[in-house]
Backbone bond lengths (Angstrom), bond angles and torsions (degrees), N, CA, C in turn:
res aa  C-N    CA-C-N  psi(-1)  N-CA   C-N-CA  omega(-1)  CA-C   N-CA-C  phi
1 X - - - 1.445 - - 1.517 112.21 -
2 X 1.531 142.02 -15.98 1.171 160.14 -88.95 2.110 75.27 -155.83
3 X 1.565 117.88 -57.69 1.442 129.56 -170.49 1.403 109.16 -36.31
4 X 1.575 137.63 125.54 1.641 122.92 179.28 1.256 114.77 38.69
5 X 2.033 114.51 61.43 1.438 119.68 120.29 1.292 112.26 -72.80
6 X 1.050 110.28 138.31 1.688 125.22 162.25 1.304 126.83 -98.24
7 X 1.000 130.63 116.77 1.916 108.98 -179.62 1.168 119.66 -66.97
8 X 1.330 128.15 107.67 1.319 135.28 145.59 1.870 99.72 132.04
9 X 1.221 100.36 22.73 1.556 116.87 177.85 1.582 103.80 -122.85
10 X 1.582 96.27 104.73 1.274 94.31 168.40 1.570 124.94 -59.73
11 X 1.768 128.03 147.53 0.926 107.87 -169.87 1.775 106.09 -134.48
12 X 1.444 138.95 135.08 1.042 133.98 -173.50 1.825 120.95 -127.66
13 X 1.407 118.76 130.13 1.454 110.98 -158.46 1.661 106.49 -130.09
14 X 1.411 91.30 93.16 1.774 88.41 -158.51 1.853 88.10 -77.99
15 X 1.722 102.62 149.36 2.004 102.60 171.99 1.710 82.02 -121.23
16 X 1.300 88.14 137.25 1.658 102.86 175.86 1.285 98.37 -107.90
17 X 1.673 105.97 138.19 1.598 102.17 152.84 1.679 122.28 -63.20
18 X 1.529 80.68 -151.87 2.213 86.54 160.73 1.105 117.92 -30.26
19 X 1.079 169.10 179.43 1.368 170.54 -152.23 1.745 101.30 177.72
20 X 1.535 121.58 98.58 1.481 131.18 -153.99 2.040 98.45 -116.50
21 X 0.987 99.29 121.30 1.665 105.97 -174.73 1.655 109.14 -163.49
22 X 0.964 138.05 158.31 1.187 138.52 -172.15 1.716 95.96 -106.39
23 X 1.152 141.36 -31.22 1.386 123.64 167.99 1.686 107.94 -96.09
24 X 1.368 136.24 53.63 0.971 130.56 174.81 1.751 118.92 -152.37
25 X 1.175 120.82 156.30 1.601 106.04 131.07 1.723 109.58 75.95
26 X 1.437 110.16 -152.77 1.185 112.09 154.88 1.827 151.23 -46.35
27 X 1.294 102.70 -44.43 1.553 127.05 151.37 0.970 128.68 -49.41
28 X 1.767 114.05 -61.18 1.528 100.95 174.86 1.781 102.16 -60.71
29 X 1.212 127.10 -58.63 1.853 115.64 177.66 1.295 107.77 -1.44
30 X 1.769 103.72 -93.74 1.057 125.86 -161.41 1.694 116.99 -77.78
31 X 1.132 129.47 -18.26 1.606 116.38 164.09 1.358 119.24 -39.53
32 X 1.317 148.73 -42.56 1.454 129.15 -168.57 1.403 96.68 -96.16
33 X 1.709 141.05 -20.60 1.036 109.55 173.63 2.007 117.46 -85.02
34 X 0.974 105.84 -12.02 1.508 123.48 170.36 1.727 105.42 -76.79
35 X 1.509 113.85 -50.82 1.648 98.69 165.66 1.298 122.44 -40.34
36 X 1.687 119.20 -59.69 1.450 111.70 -165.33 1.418 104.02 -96.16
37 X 1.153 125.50 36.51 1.704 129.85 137.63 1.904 103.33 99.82
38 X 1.321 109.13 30.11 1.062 111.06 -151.32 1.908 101.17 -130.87
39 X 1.689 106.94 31.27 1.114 116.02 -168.00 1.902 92.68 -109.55
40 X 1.535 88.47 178.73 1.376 104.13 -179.63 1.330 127.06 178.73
41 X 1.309 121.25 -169.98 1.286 112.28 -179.24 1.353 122.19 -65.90
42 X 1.033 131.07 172.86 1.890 123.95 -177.37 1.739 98.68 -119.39
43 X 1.298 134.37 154.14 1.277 134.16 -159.25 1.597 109.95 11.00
44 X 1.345 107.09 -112.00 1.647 107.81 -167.75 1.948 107.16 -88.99
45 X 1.080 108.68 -29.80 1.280 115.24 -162.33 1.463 138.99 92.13
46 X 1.195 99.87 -26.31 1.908 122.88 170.57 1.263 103.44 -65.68
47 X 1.690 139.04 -36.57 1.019 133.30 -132.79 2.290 90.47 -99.02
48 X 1.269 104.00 139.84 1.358 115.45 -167.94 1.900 113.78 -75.74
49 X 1.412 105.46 120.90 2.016 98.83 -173.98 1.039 115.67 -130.00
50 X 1.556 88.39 92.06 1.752 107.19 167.30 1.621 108.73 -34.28
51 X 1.235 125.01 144.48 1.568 135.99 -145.67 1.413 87.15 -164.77
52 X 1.635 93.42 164.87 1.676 111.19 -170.67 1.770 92.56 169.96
53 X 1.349 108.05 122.97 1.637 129.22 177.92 1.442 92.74 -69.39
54 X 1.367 131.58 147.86 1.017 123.18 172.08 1.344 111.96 -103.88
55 X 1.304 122.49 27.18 1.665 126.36 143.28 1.355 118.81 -81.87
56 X 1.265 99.59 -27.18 1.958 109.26 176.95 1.372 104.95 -88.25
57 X 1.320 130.75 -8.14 1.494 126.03 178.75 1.590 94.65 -83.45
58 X 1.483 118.58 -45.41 1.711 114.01 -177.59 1.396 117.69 -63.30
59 X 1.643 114.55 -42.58 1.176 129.59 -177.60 1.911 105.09 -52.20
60 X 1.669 105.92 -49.62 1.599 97.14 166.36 1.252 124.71 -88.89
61 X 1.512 122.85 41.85 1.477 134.47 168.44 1.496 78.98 -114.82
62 X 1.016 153.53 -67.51 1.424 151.70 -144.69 1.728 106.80 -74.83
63 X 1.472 106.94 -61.22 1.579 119.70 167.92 1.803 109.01 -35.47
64 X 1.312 95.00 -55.87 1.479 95.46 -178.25 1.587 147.04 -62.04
65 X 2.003 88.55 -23.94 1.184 105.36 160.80 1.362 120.09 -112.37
66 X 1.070 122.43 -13.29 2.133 113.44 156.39 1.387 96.14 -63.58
67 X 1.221 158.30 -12.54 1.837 124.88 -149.28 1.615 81.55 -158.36
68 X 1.150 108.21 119.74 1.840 137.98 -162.50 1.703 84.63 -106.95
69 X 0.632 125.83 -28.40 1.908 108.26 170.14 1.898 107.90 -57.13
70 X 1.452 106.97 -39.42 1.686 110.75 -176.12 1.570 103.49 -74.76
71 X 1.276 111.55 130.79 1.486 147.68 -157.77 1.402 138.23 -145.08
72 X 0.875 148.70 112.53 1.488 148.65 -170.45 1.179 101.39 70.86
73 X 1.945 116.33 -162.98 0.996 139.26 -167.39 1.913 117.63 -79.55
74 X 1.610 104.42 116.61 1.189 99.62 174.84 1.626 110.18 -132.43
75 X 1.386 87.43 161.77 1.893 92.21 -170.59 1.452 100.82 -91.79
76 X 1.505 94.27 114.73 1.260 99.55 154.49 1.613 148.41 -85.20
77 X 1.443 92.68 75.00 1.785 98.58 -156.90 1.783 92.48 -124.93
78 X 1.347 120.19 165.91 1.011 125.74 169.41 2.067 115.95 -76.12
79 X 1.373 114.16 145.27 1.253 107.13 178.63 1.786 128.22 -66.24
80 X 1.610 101.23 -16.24 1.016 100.33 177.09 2.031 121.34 -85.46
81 X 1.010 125.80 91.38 1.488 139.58 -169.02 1.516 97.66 -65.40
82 X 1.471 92.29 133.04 1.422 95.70 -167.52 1.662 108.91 -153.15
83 X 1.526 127.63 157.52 1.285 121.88 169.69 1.237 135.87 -103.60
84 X 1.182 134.42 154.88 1.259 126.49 -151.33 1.606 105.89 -64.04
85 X 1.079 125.86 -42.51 1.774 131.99 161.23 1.691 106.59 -38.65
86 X 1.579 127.11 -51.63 1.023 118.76 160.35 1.310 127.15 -35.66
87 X 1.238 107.40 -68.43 1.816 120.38 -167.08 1.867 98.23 -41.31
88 X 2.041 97.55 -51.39 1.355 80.10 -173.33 1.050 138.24 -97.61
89 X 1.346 108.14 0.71 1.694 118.39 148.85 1.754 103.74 -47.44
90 X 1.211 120.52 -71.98 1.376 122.41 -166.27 1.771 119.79 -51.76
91 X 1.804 109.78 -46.80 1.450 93.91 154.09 1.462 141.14 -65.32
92 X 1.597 125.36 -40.05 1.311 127.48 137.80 1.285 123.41 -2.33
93 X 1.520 122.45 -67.40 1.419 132.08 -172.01 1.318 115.80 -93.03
94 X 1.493 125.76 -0.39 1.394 133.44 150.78 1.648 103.11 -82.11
95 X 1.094 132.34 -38.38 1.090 133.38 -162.05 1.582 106.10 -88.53
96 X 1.266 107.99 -23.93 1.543 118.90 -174.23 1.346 112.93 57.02
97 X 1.430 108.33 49.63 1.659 110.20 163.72 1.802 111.91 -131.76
98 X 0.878 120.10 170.20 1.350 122.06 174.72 1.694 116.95 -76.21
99 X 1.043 109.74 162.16 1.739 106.53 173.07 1.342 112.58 -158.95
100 X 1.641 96.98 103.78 1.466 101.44 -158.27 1.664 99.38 -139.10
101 X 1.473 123.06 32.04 1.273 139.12 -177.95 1.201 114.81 -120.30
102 X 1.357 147.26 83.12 1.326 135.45 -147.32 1.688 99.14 -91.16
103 X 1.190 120.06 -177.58 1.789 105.36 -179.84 1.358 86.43 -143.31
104 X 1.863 110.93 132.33 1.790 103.25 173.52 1.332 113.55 -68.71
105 X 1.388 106.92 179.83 1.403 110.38 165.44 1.506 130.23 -45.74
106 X 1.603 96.64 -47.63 1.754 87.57 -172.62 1.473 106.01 -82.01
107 X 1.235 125.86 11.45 1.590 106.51 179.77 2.002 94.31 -86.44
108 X 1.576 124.17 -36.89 1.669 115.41 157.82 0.993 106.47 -70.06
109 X 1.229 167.34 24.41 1.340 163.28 116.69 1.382 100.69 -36.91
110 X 1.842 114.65 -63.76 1.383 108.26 -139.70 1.357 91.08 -101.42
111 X 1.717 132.81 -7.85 1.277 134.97 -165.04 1.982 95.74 -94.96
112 X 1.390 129.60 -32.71 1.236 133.30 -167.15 1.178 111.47 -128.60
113 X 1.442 128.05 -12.00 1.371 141.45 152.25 1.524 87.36 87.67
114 X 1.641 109.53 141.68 1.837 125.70 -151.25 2.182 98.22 -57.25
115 X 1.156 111.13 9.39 1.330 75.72 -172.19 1.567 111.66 -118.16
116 X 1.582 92.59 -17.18 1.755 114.42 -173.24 1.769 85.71 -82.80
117 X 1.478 110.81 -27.80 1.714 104.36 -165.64 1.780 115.88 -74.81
118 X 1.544 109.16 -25.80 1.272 110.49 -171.90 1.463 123.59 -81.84
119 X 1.429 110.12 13.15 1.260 126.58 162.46 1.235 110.84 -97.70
120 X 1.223 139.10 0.34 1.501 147.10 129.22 1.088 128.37 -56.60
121 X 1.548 124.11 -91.53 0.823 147.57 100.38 1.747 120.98 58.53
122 X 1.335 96.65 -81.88 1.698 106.81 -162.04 1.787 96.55 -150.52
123 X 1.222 88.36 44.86 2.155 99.30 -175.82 1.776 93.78 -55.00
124 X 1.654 90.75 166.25 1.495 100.70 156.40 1.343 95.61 -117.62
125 X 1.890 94.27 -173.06 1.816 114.30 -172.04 1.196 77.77 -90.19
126 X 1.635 121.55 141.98 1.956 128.07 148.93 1.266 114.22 -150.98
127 X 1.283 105.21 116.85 1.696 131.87 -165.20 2.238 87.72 -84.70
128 X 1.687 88.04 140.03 1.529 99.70 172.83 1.457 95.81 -80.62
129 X 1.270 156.21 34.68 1.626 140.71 -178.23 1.631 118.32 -27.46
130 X 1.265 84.02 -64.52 1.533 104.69 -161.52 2.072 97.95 -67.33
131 X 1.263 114.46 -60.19 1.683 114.75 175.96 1.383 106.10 -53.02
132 X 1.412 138.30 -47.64 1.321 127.17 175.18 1.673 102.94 -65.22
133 X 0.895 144.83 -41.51 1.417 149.60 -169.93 1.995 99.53 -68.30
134 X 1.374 107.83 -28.10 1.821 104.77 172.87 1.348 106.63 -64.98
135 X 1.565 100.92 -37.05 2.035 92.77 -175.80 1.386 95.65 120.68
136 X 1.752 120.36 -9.65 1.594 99.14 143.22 1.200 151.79 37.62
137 X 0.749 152.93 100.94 2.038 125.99 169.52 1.332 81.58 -123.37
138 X 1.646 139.15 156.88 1.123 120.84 136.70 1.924 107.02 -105.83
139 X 1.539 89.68 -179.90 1.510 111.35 -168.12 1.526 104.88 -81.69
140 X 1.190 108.70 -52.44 1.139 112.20 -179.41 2.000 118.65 -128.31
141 X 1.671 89.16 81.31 2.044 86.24 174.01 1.072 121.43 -51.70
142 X 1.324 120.90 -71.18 1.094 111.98 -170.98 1.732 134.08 -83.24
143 X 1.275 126.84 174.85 1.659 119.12 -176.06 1.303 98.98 -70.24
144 X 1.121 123.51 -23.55 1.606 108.71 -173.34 1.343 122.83 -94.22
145 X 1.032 134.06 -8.24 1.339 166.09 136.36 1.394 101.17 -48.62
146 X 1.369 150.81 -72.28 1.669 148.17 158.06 1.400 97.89 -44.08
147 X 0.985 135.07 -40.21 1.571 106.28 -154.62 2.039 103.32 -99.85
148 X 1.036 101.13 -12.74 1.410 108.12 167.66 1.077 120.17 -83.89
149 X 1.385 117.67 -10.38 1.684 142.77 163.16 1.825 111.79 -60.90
150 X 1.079 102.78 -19.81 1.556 106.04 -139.52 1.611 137.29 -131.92
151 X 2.088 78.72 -11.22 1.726 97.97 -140.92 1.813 101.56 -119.38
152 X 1.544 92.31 24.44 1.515 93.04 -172.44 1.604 102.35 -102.44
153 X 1.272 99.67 155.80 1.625 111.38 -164.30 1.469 98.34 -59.05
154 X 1.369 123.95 -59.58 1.502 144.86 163.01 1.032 122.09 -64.41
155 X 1.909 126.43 76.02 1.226 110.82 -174.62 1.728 118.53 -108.15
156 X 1.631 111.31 136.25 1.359 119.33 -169.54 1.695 102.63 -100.64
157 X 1.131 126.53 112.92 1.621 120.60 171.62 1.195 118.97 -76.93
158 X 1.459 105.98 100.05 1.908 98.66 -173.33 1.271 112.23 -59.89
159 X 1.756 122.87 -13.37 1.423 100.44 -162.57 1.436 93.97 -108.21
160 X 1.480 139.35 10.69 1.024 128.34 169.58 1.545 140.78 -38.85
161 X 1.136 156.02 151.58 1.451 124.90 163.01 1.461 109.41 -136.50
162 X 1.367 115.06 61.92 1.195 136.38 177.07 1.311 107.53 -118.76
């Protein structure tokens, strides 16, 4: 992290968790097998997944560069901490299907390859401190709030500009 400080250049290093969007990433994967009711937990489910909407990941690319007080390293994760059984309870019930298919590890191993997967997988707990402490707001706290964002069969991106 230490690589291209500059003196007198402020410098800011947002780490995102999951990265949650309906045209991206994880979501697009798993949406059609989670549509037709055929979703589930991801490795064990106990294990904790730092998350982040990926409108709130841009929103703290933008935050970070309008407001020169924000500095160093901040987590870019949502405040609400949550477990991977959560997430898929919570998309499930946006989606209004059941999810009762859990998927082992090596099938995200071999679908995201072991290193993009263990942020599934084998997450840690990571509190935003420091990004809520800039003055922050996010768009979407909680998982249920993102996934009702996201989880419609027909999805229109209002903020697109395509």
């Amino acid at each position: 992290e230490q690589a291209g400080v500059v003196e007198g250049v402020r410098r800011v290093v947002l780490r995102p968790g999951v990265v949650l969007g309906r045209e991206g990433g994880m979501i697009k994967q798993i949406f059609l097998p989670f549509y037709l009711g055929l979703g589930g937990r991801m490795g064990e489910g106990s294990q904790p997944m730092p998350w982040v909407h990926v409108k709130d990941l841009a929103g703290l690319v933008v935050h970070s560069v309008k407001n020169p007080q924000v500095e160093g390293v901040l987590n870019a994760v949502s405040p609400h901490i949550i477990s991977n059984q959560e997430f898929v309870n919570a998309f499930a019930g946006a989606l209004g299907r059941p999810a009762f298919f859990p998927l082992p590890e090596f099938v995200w191993n071999l679908v995201f390859g072991e290193e993009r997967a263990v942020m599934i997988t084998r997450g840690q707990k990571v509190e935003p401190r420091r990004t809520l402490e800039s003055g922050y707001k996010f768009l979407f706290p909680t998982i249920e709030s993102a996934c009702k964002e996201f989880s419609h069969l027909v999805y229109i991106n209002t903020d697109s500009t395509n």
